[in-house]
N, C-alpha and C positions, 0 to 999 in steps of 0.2 A: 447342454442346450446351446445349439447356435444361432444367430443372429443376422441376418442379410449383411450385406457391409453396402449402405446406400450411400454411406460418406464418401468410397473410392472416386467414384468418377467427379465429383464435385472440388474431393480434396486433390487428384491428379492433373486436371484443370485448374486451379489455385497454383500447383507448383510450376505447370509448365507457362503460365501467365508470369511467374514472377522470373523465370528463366530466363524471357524472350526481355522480361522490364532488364533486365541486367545485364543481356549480352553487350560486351565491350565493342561491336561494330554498331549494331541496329539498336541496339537497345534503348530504353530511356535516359536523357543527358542528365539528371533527376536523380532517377534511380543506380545509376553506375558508377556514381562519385561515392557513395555514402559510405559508411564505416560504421563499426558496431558503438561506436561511441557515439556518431550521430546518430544514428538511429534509437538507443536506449531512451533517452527522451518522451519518444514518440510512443513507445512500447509501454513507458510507465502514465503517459496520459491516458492513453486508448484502456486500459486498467481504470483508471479512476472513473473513465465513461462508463463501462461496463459496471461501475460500481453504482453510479448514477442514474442510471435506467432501471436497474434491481428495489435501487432505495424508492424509486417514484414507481413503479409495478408496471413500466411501460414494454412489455413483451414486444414488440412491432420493435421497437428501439432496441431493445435488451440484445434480437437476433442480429441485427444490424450493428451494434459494438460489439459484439463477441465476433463477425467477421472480420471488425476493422482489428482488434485483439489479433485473431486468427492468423490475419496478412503480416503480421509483428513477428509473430513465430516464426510463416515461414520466410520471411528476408531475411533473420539470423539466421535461420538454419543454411539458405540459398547461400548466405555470403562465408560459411562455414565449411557449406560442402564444395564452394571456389577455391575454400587455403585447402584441402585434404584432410580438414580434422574431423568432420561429421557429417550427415546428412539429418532432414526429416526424418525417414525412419529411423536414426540411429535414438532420434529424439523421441520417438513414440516409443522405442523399444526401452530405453532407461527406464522410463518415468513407469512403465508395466511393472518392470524388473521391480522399480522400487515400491510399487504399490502393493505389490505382492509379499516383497520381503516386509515390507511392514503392519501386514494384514494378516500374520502365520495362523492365525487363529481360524479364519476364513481359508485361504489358499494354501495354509499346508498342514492344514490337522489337528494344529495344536490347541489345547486347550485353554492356556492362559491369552487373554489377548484384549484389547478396551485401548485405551488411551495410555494409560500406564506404561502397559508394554512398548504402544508408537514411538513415546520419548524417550525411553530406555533404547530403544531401535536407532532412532535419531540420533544419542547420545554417542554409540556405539560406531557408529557412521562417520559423525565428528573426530572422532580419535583414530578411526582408519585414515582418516585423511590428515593425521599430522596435527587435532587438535590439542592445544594442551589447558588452557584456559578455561572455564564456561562458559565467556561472555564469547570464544570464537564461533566463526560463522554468523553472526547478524549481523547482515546487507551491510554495511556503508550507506548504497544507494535506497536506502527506504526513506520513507518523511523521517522528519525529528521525532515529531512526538510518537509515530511507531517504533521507531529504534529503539527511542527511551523506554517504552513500555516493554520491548523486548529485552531490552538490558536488563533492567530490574525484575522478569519474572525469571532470568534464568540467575542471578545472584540468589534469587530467594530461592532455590532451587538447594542452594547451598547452605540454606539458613542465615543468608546475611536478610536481614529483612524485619520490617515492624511488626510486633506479633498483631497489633489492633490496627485502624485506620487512625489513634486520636496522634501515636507517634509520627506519621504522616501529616499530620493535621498540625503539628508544633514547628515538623521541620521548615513548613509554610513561613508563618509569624516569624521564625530567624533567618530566612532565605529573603524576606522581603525587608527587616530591619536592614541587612547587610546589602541591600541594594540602596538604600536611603540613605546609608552611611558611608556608601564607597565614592573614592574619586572618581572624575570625570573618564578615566580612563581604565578604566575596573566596570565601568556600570553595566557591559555588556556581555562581560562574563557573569556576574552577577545575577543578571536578568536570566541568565540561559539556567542559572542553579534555581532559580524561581519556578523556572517552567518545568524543568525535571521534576522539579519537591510537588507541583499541582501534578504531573500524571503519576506520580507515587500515590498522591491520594487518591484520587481517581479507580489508581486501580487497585489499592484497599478497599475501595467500595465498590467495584466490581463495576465501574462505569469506564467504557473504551471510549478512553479519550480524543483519540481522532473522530471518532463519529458524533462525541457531542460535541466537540472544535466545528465538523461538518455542518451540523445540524444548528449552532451558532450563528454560523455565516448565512445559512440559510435563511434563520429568523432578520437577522439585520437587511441584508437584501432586500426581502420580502418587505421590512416596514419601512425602510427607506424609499423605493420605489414609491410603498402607498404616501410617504410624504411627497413625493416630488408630482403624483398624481394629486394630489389633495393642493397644492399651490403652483400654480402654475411657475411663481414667481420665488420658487422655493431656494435658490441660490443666492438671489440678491436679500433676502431676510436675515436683520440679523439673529445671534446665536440665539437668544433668549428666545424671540420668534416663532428660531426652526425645533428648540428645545421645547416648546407650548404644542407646537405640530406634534412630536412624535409620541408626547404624553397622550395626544389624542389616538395616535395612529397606534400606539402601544393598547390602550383599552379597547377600541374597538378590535 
């Protein structure tokens, strides 16, 4: 069964716009300095947008960051197919390649195939490419607390790991002692074995920690605003004050 390709002229018009943004005489002064290291930045906000429009169900928005996403793509790609190492389509043609190979089940007949098989495929992928580790291959550039969580699902991978959530839940109580007890100049390392040992539990109880971290911020915002809307005067109050405010703005 084939499909129109209504995408071509839309996505041919996207490349040749970001072409004309980067030619070295006419081009944009903007867009023709940049470099894949400035631009990654941009590429991992415009991600979090698209994460943000999905979380709130704003379609109208959603289509609108997954362009600005879109445009991310092709400027890496654009500034990729300037050194000779690849273009767009070499980029559409991988990621097929790979959806394929990791879908044998679907596109190549095979019968065993789920999830299982994907990470075994993934794993397989990893050691083609020189891995020798398990924890290789997880970003660098990802948040913290997703690396963390990616860290520790692939050690458990290997059986290093709590069999229940409460060994999780202990390592807590001693990661937090040993910040209370460390020197002034320890306390930041410390703090960082704190926050690892909370997304260990987290994801012993199968909650993703960046999205309750997200959904945290969310609450706090949300009721701080209603403070600062509930006192006009809400900055000049003292703490006790602004603490009586958010007991209110917490129940309501």
């Amino acid at each position: 069964m084939t499909h129109p390709d209504i995408a071509t002229p839309n996505m041919d018009r996207l490349v040749e716009i970001m072409a004309r943004l980067r030619d070295p005489v006419s081009g944009c002064e903007w867009d023709t300095v940049q470099t894949f290291a400035t631009i990654a930045p941009y590429t991992i906000e415009e991600a979090y947008e698209v994460a943000d429009a999905c979380e709130r169900g704003d379609m109208a928005d959603l289509k609108d960051e997954l362009g600005d996403l879109l445009l991310q793509v092709v400027f890496h790609a654009r500034m990729a197919e300037e050194a000779g190492a690849f273009d767009l389509s070499d980029v559409a043609g991988a990621i097929s390649d790979k959806m394929e190979r990791r879908h044998p089940h679907i596109f190549l007949g095979r019968a065993e195939g789920g999830h299982h098989l994907w990470e075994q495929i993934k794993a397989e992928e990893r050691g083609a490419k020189g891995a020798v580790s398990a924890l290789d291959g997880v970003a660098i550039g990802l948040p913290a607390l997703l690396r963390a969580e990616k860290l520790q699902k692939r050690a458990a991978r290997t059986g290093f790991d709590w069999p229940d959530p409460s060994g999780a839940r202990a390592k807590i109580d001693e990661e937090l002692a040993e910040v209370e007890a460390a020197p002034p100049e320890e306390i930041a390392e410390e703090i960082g074995d704190l926050l690892f040992a909370v997304v260990n539990w987290a994801r012993k109880l199968g909650i993703d920690p960046e999205a309750a971290l997200r959904a945290a911020n969310s609450k706090f915002e949300r009721r701080f605003k209603a403070m600062e809307a509930a006192d006009e005067n809400f900055a000049s109050l003292d703490l006790d004050a602004q603490e009586q405010l958010w007991q209110q703005v917490k129940r309501a």
